[in-house]
MARNUVO-341549 format. One record per atom (N, C-alpha, C): atom name; x, z, y. Coordinates in steps of 0.1 Angstrom, whole numbers. Each point is the difference from the previous one (the first is absolute). Example, Ala and Ser with C-alpha at 12.3 -4.5 7.8 and 13.67 -1.06 7.14 Angstrom:
BEGIN
<atom atom="N" X="132" Z="78" Y="-57"/>
<atom atom="CA" X="-9" Z="0" Y="12"/>
<atom atom="C" X="9" Z="0" Y="12"/>
<atom atom="N" X="-4" Z="-7" Y="11"/>
<atom atom="CA" X="9" Z="0" Y="11"/>
<atom atom="C" X="-8" Z="8" Y="11"/>
//
This chain:
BEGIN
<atom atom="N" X="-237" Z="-99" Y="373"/>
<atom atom="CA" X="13" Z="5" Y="4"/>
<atom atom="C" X="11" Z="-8" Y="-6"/>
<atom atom="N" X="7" Z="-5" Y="6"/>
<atom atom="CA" X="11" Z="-8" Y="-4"/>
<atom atom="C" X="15" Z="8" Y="7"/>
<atom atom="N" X="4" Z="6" Y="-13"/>
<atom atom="CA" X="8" Z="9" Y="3"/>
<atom atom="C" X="15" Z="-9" Y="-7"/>
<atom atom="N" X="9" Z="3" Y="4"/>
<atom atom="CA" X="14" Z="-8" Y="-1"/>
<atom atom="C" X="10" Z="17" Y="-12"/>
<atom atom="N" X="-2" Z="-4" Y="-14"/>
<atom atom="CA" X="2" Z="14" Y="-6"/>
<atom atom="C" X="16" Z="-4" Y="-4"/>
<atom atom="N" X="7" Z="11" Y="-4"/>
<atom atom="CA" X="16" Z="-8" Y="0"/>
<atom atom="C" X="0" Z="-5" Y="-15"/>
<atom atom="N" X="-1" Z="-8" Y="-5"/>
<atom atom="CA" X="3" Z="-7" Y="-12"/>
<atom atom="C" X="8" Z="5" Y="-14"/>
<atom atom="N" X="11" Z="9" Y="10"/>
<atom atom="CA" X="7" Z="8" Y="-10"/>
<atom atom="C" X="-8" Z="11" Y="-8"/>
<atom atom="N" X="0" Z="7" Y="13"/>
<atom atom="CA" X="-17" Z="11" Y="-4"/>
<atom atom="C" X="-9" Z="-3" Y="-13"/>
<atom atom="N" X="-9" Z="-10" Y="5"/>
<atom atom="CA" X="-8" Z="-5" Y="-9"/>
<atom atom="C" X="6" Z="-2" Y="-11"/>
<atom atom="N" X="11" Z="-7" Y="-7"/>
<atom atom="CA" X="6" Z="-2" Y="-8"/>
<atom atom="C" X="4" Z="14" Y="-12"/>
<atom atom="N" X="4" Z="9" Y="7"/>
<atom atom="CA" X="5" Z="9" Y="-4"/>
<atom atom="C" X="-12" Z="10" Y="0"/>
<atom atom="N" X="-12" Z="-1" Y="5"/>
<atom atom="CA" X="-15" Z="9" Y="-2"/>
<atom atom="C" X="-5" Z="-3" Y="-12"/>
<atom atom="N" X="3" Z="-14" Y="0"/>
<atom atom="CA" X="-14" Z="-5" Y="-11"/>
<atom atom="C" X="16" Z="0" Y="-14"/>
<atom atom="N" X="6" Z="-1" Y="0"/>
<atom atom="CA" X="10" Z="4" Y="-11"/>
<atom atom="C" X="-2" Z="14" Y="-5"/>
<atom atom="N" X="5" Z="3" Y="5"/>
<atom atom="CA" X="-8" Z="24" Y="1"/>
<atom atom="C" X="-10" Z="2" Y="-1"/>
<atom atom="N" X="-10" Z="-5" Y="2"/>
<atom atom="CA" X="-13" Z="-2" Y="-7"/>
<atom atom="C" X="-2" Z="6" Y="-15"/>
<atom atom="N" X="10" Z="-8" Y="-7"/>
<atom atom="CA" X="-8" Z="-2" Y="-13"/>
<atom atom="C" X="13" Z="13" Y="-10"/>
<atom atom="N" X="8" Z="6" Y="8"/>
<atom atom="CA" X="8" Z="14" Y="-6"/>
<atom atom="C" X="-7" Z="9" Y="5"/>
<atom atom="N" X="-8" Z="7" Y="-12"/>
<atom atom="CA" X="-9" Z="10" Y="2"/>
<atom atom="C" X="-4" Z="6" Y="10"/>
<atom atom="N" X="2" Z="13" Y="5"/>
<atom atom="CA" X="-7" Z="0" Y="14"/>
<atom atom="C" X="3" Z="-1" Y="13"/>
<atom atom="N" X="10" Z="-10" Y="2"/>
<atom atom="CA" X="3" Z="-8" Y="7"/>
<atom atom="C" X="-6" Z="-4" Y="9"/>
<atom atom="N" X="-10" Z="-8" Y="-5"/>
<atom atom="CA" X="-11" Z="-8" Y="4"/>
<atom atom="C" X="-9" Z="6" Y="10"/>
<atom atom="N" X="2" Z="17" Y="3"/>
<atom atom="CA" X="-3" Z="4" Y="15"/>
<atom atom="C" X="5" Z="-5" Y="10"/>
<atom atom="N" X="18" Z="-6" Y="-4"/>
<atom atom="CA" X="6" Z="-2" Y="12"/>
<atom atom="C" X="-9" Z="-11" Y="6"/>
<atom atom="N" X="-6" Z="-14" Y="-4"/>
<atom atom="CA" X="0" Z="-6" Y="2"/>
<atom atom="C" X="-17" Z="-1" Y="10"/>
<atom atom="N" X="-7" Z="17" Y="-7"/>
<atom atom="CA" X="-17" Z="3" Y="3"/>
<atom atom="C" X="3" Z="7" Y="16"/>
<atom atom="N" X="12" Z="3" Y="0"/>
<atom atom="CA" X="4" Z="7" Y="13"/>
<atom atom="C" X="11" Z="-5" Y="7"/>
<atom atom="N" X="5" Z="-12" Y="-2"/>
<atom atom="CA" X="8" Z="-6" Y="5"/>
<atom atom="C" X="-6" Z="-8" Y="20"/>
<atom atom="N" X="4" Z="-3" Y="9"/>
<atom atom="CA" X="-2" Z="-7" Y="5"/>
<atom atom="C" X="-4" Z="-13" Y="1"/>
<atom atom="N" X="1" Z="-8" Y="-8"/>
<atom atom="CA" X="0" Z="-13" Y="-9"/>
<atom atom="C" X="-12" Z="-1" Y="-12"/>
<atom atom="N" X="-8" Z="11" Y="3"/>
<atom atom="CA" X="-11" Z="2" Y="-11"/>
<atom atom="C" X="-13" Z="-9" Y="0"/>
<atom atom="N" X="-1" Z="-6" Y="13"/>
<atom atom="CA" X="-13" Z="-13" Y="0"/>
<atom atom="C" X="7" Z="-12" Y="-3"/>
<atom atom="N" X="14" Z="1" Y="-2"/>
<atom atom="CA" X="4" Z="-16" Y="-2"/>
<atom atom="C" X="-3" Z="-5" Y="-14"/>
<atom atom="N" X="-3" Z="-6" Y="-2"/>
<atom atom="CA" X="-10" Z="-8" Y="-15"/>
<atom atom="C" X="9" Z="4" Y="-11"/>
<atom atom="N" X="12" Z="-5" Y="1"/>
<atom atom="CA" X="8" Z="1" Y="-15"/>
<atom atom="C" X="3" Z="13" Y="1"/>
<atom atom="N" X="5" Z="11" Y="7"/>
<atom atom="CA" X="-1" Z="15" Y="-2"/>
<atom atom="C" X="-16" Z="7" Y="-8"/>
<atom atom="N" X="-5" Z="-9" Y="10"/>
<atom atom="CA" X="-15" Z="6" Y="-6"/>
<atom atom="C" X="-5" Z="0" Y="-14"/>
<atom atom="N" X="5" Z="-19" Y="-1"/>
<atom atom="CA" X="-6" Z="0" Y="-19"/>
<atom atom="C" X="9" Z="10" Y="-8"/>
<atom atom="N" X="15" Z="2" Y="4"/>
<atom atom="CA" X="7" Z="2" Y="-10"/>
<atom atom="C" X="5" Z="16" Y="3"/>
<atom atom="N" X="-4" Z="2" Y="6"/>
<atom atom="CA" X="-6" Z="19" Y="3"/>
<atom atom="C" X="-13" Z="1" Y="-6"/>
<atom atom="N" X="-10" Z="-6" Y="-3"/>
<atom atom="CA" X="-10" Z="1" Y="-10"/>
<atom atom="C" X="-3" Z="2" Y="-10"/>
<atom atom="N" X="8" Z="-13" Y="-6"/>
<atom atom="CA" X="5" Z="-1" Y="-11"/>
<atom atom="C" X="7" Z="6" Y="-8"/>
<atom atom="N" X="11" Z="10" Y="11"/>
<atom atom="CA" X="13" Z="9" Y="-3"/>
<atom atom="C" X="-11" Z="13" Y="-6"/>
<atom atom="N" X="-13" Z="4" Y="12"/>
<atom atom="CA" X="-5" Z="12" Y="-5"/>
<atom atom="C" X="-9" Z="-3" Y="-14"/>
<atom atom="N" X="-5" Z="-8" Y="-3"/>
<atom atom="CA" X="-10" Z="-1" Y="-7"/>
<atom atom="C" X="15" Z="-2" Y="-13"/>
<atom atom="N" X="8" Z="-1" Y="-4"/>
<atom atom="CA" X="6" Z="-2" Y="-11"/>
<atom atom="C" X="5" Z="16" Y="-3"/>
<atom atom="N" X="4" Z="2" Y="12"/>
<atom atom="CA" X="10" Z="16" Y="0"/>
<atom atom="C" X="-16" Z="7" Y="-3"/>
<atom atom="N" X="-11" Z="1" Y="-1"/>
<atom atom="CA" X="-12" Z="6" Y="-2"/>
<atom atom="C" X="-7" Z="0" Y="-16"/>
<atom atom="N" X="6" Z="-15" Y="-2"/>
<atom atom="CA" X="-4" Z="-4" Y="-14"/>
<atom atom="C" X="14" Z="12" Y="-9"/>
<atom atom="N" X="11" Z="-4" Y="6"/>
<atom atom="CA" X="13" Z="3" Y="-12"/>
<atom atom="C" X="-4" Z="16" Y="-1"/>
<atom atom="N" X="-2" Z="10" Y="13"/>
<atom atom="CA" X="-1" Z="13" Y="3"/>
<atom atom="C" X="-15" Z="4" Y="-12"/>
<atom atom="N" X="-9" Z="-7" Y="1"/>
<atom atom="CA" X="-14" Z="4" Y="-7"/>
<atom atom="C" X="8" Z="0" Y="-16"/>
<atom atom="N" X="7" Z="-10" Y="1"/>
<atom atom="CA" X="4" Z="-4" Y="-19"/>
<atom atom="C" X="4" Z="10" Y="-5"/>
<atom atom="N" X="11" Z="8" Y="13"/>
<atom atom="CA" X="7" Z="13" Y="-9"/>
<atom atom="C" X="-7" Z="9" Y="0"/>
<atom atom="N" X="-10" Z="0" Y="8"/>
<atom atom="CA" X="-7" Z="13" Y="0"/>
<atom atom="C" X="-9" Z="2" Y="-12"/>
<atom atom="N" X="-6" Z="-13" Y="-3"/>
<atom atom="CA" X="-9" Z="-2" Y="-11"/>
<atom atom="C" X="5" Z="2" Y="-16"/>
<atom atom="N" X="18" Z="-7" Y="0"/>
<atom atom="CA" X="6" Z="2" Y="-9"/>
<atom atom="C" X="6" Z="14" Y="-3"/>
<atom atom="N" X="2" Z="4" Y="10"/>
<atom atom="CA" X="-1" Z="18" Y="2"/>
<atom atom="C" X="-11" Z="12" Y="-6"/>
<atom atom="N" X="-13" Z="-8" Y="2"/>
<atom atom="CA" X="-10" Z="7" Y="-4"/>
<atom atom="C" X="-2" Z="0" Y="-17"/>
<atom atom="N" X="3" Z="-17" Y="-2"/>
<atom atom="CA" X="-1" Z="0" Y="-17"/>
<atom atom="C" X="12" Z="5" Y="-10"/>
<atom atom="N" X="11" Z="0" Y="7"/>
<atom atom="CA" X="10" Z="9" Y="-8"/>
<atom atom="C" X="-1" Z="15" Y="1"/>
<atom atom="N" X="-9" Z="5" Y="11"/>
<atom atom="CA" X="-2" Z="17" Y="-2"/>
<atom atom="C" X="-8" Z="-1" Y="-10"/>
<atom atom="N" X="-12" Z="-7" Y="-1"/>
<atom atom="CA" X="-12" Z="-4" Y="-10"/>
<atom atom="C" X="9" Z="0" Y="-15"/>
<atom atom="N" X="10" Z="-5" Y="0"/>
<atom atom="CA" X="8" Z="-2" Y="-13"/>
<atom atom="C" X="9" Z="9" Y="-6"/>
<atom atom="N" X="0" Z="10" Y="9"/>
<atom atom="CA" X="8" Z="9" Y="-2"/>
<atom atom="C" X="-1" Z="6" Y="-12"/>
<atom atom="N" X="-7" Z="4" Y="-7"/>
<atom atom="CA" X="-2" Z="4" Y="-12"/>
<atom atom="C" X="8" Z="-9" Y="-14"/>
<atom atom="N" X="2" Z="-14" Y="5"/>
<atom atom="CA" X="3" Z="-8" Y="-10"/>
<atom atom="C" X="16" Z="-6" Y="9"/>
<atom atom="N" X="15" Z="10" Y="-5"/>
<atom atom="CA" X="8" Z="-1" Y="12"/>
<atom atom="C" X="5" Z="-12" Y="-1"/>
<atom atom="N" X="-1" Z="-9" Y="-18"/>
<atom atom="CA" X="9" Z="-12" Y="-2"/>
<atom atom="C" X="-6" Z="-12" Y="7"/>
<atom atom="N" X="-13" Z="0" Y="-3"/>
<atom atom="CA" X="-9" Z="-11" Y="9"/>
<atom atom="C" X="-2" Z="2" Y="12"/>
<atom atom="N" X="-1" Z="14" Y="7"/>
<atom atom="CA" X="3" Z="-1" Y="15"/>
<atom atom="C" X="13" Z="-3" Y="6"/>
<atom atom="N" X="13" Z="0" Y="-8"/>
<atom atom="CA" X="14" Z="-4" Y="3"/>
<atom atom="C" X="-3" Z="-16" Y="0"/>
<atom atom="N" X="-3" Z="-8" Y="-8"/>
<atom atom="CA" X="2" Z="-9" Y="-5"/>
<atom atom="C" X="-9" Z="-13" Y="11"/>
<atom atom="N" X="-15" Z="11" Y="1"/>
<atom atom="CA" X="-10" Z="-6" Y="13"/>
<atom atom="C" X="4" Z="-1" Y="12"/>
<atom atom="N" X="8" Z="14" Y="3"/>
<atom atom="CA" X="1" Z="0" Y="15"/>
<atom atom="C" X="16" Z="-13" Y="1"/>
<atom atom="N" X="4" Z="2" Y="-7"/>
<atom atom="CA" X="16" Z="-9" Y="3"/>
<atom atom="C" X="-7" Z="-13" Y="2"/>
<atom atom="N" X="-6" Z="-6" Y="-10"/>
<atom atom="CA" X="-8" Z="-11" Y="0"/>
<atom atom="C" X="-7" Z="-3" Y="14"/>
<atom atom="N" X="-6" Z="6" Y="1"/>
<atom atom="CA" X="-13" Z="-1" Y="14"/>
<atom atom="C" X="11" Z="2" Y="13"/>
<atom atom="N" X="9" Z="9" Y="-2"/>
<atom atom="CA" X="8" Z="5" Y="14"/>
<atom atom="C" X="11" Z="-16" Y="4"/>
<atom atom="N" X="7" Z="-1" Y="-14"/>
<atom atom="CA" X="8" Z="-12" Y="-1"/>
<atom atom="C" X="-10" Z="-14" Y="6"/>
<atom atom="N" X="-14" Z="-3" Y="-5"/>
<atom atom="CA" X="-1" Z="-6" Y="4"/>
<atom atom="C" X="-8" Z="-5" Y="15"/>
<atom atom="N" X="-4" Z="10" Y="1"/>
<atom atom="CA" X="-4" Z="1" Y="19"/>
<atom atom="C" X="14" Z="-2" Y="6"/>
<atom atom="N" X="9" Z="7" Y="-1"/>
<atom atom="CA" X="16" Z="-3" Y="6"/>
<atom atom="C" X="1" Z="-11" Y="3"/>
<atom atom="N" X="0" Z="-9" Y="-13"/>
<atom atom="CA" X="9" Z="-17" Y="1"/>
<atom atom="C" X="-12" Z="-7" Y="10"/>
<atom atom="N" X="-16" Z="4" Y="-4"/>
<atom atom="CA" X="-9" Z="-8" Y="11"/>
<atom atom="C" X="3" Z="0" Y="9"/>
<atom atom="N" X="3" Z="14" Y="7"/>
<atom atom="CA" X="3" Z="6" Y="13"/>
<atom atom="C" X="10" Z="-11" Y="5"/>
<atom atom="N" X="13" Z="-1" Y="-8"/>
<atom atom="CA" X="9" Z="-5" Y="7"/>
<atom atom="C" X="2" Z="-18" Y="1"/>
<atom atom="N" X="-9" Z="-1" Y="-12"/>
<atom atom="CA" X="-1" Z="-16" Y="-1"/>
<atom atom="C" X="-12" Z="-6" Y="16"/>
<atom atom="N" X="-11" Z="10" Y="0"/>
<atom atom="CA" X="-7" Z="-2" Y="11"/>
<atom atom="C" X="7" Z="3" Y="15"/>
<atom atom="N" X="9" Z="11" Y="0"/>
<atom atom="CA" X="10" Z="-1" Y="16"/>
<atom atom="C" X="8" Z="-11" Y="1"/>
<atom atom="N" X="0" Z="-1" Y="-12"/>
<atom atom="CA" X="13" Z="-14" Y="0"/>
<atom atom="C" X="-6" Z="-12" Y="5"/>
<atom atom="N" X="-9" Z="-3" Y="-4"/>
<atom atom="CA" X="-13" Z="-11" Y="4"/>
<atom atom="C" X="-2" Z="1" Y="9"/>
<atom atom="N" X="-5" Z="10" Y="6"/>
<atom atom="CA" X="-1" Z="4" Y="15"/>
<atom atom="C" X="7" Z="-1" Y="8"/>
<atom atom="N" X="16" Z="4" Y="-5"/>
<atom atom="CA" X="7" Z="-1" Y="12"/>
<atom atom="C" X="7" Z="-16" Y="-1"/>
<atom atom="N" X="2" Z="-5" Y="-7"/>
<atom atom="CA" X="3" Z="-14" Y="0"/>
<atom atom="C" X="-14" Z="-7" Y="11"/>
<atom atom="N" X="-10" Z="0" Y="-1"/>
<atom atom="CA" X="-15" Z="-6" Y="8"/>
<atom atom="C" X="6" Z="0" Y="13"/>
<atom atom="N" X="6" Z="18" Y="0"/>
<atom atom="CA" X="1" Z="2" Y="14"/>
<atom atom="C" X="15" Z="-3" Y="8"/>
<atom atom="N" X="6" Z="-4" Y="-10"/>
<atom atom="CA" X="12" Z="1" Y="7"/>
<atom atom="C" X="-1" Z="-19" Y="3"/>
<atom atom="N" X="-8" Z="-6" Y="-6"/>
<atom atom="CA" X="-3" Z="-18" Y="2"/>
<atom atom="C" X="-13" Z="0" Y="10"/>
<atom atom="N" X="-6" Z="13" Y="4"/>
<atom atom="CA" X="-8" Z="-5" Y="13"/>
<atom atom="C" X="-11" Z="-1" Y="-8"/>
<atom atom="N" X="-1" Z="1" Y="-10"/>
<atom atom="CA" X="-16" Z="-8" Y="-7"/>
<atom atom="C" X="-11" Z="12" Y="0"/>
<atom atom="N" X="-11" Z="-5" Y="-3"/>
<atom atom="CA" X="-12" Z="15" Y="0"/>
<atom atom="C" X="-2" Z="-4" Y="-16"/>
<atom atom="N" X="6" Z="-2" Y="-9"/>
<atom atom="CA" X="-7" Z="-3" Y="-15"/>
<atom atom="C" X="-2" Z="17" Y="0"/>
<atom atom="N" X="-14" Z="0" Y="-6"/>
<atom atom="CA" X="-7" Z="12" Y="-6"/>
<atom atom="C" X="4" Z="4" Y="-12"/>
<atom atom="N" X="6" Z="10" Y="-8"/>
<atom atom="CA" X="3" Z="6" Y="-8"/>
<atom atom="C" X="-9" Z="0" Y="-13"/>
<atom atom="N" X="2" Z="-5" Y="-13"/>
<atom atom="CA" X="-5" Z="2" Y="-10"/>
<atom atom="C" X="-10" Z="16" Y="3"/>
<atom atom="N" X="-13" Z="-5" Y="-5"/>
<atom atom="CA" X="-11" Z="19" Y="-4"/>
<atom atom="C" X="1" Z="2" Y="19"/>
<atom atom="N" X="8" Z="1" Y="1"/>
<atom atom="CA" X="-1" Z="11" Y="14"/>
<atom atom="C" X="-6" Z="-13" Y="9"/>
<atom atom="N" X="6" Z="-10" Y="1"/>
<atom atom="CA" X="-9" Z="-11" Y="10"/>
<atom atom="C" X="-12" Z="-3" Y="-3"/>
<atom atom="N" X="-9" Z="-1" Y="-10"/>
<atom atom="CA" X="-12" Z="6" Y="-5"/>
<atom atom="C" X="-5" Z="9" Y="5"/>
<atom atom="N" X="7" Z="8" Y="3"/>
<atom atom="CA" X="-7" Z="18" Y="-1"/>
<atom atom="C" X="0" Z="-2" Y="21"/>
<atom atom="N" X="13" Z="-5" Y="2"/>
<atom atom="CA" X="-3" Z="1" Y="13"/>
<atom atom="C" X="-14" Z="-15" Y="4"/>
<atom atom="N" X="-3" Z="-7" Y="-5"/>
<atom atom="CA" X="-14" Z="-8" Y="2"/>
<atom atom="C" X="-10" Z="6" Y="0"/>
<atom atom="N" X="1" Z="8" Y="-10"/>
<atom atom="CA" X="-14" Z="8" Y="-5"/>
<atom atom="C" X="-2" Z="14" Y="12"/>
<atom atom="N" X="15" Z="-1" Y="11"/>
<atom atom="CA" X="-6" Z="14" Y="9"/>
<atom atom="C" X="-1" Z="-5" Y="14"/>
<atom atom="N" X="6" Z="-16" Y="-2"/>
<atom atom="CA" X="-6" Z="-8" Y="11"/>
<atom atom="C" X="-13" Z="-5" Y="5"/>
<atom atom="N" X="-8" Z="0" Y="-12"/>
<atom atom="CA" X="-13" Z="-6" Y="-1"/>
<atom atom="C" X="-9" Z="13" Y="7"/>
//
């Protein structure tokens, strides 16, 4: 299929991608078999999947800490603070790739998406 997709579209798919759940627009967009929507709707979910597990997990070990409230304050700020800056250093990455057209694979998550390719 050689489909003629509007350029702007694509541009603005695979950018929204990589802002959290976003990245449906681009799983349900019209423009969804076009290559660069595809890697970077991919990409967008498997990051937004990674960041969502982190809080959940970091969720689980601050209830776990509850008992000890200064080291659960101290844990959770640490762990929450730093998933945050990943989060946003990796959209930022992403959306720079996408806003230059490029498919560069994302630090961990381009890995993780090889290993679901195989």
């Amino acid at each position: 299929m050689n489909e003629e997709y509007n350029k702007v579209n694509v541009k603005l798919l695979s950018i929204l991608a990589y802002i959290g759940p976003l990245f449906l627009m681009g799983k349900l967009s019209v423009e969804k078999d076009e290559p660069h929507v595809k890697f970077h709707t991919h990409q967008g979910a498997i990051l937004f999947c990674f960041v969502a597990g982190a809080y959940v997990v970091t969720s689980l070990l601050c209830w776990l800490l509850s008992s000890f409230p200064a080291v659960q304050e101290i844990f959770s700020l640490l762990l929450y603070v730093g998933i945050t800056v990943a989060w946003v250093i990796m959209i930022v990455m992403g959306v720079i790739g996408a806003a230059r057209n490029q498919q560069r694979p994302l630090p961990f998550v381009g890995d993780f998406d090889r290993l679901l390719r195989k």
